[in-house]
N, C-alpha and C positions, 0 to 999 in steps of 0.2 A: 299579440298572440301569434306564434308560430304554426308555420303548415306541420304538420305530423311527416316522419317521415314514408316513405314509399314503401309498400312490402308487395314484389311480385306475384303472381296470383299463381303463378307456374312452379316455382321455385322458391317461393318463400323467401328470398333473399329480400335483408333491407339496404336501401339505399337514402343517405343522410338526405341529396341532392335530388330533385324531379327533373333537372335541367339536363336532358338529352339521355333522360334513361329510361322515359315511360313512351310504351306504345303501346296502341289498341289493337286488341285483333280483330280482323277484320269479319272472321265468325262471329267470337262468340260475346267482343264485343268490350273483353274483362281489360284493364289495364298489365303490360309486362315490363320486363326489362329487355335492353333491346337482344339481349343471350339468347330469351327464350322465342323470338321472333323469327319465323323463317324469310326468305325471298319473297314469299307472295301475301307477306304480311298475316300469317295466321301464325298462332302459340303452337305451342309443341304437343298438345293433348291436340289441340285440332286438328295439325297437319298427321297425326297419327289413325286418326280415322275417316283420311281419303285415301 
């Protein structure tokens, strides 16, 4: 049985591959792709409300 593939929590984008496209944010905690990650590792809905 296959992993399913990735769907970013930020952007809805799917990715076939988990291998070097998922990152946690460090808020809130959800898995993203590494687009919607900033520098200090938070998503882009989180970095929008510091």
């Amino acid at each position: 049985m296959s992993d399913p593939e990735f769907v970013c929590a930020a952007c809805d984008t799917s990715h076939e591959s988990h291998e070097g496209v998922m990152t946690e944010c460090r808020v809130c905690k959800r898995l993203h792709c590494t687009e919607c990650v900033d520098e200090y590792g938070r998503c882009i809905e989180c970095s929008k409300d510091s």
